[in-house]
LOFI-192911 format. One record per residue (C-alpha): x, y, z; residue number from 1. Coordinates in nm, 2 decimals. Each point is the difference from the previous one (the first is absolute). Example, Ala and Ser with C-alpha at 12.3 -4.5 7.8 and 13.67 -1.06 7.14 Angstrom:
// LOFI-192911
+--------+--------+--------+-----+
|      u |      v |      w |   n |
+--------+--------+--------+-----+
|   1.23 |  -0.45 |   0.78 |   1 |
|   0.14 |   0.34 |  -0.07 |   2 |
+--------+--------+--------+-----+
This chain:
// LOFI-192911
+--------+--------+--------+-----+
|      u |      v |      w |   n |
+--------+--------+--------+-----+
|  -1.05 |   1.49 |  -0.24 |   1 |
|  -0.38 |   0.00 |   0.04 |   2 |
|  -0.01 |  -0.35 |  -0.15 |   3 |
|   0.18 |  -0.11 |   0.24 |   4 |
|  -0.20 |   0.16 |   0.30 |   5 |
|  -0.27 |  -0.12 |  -0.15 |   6 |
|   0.08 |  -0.37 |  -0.01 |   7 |
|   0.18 |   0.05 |   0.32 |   8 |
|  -0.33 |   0.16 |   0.17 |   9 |
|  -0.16 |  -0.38 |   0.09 |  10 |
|   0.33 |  -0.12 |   0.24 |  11 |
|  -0.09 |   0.25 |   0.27 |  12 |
|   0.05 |   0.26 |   0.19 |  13 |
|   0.31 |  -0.17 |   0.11 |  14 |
|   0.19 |   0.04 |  -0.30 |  15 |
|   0.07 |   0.32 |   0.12 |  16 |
|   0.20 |  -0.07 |   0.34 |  17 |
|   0.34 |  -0.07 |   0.02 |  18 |
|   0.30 |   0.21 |  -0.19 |  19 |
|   0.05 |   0.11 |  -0.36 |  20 |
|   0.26 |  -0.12 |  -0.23 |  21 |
|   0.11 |   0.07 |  -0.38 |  22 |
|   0.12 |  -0.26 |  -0.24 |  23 |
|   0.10 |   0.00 |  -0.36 |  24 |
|   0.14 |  -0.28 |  -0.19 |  25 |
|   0.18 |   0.07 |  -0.33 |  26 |
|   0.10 |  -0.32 |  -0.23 |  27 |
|   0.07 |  -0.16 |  -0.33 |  28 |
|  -0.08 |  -0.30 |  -0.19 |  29 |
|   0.12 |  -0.12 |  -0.30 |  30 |
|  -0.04 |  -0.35 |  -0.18 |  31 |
|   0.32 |  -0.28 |  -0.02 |  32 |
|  -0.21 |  -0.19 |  -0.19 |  33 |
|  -0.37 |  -0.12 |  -0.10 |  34 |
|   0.00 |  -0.18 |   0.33 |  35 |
|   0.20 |   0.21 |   0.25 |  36 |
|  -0.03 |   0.35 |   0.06 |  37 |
|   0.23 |   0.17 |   0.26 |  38 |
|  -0.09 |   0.27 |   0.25 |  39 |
|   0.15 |   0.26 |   0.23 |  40 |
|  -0.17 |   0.23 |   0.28 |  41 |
|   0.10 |   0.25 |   0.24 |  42 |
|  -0.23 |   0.08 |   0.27 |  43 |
|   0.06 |   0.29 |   0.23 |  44 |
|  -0.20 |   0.06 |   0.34 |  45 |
|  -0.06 |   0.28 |   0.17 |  46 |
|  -0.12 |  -0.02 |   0.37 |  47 |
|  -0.06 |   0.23 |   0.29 |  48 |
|  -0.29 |   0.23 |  -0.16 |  49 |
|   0.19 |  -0.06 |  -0.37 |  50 |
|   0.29 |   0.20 |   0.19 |  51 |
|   0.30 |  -0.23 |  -0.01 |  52 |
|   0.14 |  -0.28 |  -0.24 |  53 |
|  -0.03 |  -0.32 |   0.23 |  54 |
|  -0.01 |  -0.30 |  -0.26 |  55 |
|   0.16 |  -0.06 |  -0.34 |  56 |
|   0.01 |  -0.33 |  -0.20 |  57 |
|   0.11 |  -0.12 |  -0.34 |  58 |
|  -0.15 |  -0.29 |  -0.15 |  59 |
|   0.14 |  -0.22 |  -0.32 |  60 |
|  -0.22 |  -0.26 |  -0.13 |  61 |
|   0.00 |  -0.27 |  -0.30 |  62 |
|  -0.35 |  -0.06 |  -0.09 |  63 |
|  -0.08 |  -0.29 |  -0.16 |  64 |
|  -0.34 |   0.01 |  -0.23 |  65 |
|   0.05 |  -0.36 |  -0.21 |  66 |
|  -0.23 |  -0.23 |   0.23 |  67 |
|  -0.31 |   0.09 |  -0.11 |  68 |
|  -0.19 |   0.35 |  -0.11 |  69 |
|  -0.14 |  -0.01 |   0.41 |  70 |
|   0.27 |  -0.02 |   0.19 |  71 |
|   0.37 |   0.19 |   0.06 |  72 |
|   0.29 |  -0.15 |   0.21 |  73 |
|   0.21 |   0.28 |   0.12 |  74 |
|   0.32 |  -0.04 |   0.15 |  75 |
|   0.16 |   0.30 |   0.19 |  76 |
|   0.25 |   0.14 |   0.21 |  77 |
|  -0.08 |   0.30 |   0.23 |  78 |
|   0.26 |   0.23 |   0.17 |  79 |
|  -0.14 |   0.18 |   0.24 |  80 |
|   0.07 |   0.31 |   0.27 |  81 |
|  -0.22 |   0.04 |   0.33 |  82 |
|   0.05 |   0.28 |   0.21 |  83 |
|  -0.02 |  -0.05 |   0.39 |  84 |
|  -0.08 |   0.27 |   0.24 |  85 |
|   0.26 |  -0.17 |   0.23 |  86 |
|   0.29 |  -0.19 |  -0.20 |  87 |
|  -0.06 |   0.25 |  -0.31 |  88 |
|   0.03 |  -0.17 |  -0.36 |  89 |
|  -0.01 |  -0.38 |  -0.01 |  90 |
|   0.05 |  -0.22 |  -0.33 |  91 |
|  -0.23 |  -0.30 |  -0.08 |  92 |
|   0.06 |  -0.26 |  -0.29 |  93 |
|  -0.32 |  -0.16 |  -0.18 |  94 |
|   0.00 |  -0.23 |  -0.21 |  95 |
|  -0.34 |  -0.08 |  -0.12 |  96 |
|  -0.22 |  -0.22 |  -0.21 |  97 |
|  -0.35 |   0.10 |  -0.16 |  98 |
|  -0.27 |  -0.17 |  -0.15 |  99 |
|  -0.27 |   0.21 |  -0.17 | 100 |
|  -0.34 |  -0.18 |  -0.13 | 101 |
|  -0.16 |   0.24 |  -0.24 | 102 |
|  -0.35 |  -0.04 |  -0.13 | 103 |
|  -0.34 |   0.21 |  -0.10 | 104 |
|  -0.36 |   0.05 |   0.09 | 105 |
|  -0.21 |   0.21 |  -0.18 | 106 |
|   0.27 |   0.24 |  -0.16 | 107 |
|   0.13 |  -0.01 |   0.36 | 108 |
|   0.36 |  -0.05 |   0.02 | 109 |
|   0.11 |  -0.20 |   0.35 | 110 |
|   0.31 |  -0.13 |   0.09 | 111 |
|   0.12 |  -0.20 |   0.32 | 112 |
|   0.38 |   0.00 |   0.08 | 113 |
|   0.14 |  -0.26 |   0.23 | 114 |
|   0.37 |   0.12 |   0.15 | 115 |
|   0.21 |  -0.20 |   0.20 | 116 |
|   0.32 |   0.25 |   0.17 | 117 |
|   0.31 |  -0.08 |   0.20 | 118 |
|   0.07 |   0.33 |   0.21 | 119 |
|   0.36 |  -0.01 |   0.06 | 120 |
|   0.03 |   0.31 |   0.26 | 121 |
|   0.31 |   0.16 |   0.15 | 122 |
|  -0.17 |   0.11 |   0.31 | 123 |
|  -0.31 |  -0.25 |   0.06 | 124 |
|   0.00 |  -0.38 |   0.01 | 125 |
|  -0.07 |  -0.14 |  -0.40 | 126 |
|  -0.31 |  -0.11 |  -0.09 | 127 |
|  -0.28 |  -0.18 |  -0.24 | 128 |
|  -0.27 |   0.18 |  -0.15 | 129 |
|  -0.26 |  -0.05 |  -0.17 | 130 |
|  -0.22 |   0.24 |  -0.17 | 131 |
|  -0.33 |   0.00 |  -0.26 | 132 |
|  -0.09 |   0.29 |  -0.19 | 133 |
|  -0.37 |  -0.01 |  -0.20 | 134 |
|  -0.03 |   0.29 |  -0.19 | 135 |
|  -0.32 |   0.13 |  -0.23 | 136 |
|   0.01 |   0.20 |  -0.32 | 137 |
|  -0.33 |   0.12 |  -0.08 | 138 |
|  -0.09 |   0.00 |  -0.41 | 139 |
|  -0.04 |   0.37 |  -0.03 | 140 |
|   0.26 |   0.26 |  -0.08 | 141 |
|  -0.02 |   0.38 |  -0.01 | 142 |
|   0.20 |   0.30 |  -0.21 | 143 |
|   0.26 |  -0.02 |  -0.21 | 144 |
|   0.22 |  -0.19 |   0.24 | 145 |
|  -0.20 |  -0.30 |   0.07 | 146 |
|  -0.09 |   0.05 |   0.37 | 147 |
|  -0.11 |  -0.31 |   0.13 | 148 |
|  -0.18 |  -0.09 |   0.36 | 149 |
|   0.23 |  -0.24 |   0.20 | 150 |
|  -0.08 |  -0.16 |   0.36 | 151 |
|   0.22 |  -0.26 |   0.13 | 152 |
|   0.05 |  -0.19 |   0.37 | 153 |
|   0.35 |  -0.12 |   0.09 | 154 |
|   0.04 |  -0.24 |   0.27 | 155 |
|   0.37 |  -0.06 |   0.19 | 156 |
|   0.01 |  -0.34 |   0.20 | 157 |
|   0.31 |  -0.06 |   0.22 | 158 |
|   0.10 |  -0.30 |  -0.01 | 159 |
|   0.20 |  -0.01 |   0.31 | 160 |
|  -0.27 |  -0.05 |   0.25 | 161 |
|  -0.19 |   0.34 |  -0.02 | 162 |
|  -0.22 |  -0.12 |  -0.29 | 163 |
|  -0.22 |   0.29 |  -0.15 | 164 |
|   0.17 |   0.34 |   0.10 | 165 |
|  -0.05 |   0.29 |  -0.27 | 166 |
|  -0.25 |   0.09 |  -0.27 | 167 |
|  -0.04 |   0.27 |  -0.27 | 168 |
|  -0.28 |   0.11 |  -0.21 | 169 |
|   0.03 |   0.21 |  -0.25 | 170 |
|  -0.27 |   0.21 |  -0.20 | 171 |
|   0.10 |   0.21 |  -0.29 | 172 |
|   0.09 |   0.01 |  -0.41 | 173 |
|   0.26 |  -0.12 |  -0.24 | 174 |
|   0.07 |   0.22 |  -0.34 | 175 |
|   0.19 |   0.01 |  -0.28 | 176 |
|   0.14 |   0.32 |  -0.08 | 177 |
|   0.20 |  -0.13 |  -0.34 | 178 |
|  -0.01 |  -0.34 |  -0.17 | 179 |
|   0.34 |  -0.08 |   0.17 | 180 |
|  -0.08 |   0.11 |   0.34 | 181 |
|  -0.27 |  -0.08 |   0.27 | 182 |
|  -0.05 |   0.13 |   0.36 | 183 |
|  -0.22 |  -0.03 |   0.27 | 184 |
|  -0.14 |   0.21 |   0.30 | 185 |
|  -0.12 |  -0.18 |   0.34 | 186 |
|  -0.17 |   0.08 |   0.33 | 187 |
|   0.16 |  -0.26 |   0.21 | 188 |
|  -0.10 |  -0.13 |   0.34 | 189 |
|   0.25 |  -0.19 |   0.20 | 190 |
|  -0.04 |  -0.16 |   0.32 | 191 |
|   0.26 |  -0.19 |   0.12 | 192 |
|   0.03 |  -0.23 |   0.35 | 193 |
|   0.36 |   0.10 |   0.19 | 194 |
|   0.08 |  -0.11 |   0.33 | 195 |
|  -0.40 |  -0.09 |   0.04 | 196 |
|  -0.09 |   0.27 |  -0.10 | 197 |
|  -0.21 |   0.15 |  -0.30 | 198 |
|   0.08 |   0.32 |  -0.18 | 199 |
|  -0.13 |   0.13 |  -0.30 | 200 |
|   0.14 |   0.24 |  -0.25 | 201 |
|  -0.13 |   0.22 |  -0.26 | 202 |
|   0.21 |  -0.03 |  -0.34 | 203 |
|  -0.01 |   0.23 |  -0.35 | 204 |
|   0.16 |  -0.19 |  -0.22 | 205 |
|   0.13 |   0.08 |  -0.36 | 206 |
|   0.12 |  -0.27 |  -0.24 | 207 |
|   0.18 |   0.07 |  -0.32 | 208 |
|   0.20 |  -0.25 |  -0.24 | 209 |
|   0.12 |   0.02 |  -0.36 | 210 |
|  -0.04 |  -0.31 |  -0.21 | 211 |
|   0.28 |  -0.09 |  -0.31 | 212 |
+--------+--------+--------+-----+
């Protein structure tokens, strides 16, 4: 936790407006193959001052790792659950398609993902998306579990006519508590344009997955 404050410290005093949410994400991976590796995540939100499960999804992806060492083509299907204050739970189908570039500088680990999302929704028109996350491992780890600084800036572009609406930042550290399984904890940041309008929103999020 103070790592993250820490590295969240230089966005501002602004970090700190908006509500408070909780997330955890628990998943698995294990390998088909040399070249594919398949993975499955849960993520669970919850909103209102962390007082109220408002967002659940479940995502299945085929990762494919046979181009080259530097790249991953990831092909996914997400299922998710929104809850509205008004119409109450709404379902959304999204199928999506990444691209991650994967390099290093210095013992520094950086990665830039390229997704492209069709957002089937039940109680909103469908939409494009398109989103970029570049995300920084520093070299250093600490303890027995591998803690390891991690910043990272994701980007969401609508691509039905409102162009650049939503950002997050996150600030925090991966670890690896056993040889089969790795987590992470985050500060996150999230604005986010609706109706005009920017909000922000002030995340704790906790990762865990188990790798076969």
């Amino acid at each position: 936790m103070i790592v993250a404050i820490v590295f969240a410290a230089p966005f501002g005093r602004d970090c700190l407006a908006g509500d408070f949410e909780f997330w955890n994400t628990t998943g698995a991976c294990f390998d088909l193959d040399k070249d594919w590796r398949v993975r499955v995540d849960e993520l669970l939100k919850l909103g209102k001052d962390a007082g109220e499960l408002t967002y659940h999804h479940t995502d299945l992806g085929f990762v494919y790792q046979g181009l080259a060492d530097w790249v991953d083509l990831g092909l996914h299907y997400r299922q998710v659950f929104d809850k509205d204050d008004e119409l109450g739970w709404c379902r959304e189908n999204r199928p999506h398609v990444n691209l991650t570039v994967k390099s290093r500088l210095a013992d520094i680990d950086i990665s830039d993902r390229s997704r492209f999302e069709y957002r089937d929704k039940e109680c909103d028109p469908d939409v494009w998306r398109y989103t970029n996350k570049l995300t920084v491992r520093l070299p250093h780890e600490f303890t027995k579990w591998k803690l390891r600084p991690y910043l990272a800036d994701h980007v969401y572009i609508n691509l039905e006519g409102q162009a650049f609406d939503g950002n997050k930042i996150y600030s925090g550290f991966s670890f690896q508590p056993s040889a089969n399984t790795r987590g992470a904890l985050y500060y996150v940041w999230d604005t986010d344009k609706t109706d005009g309008k920017w909000t922000s929103t002030n995340i704790l999020w906790v990762q865990l997955r188990f790798y076969f």
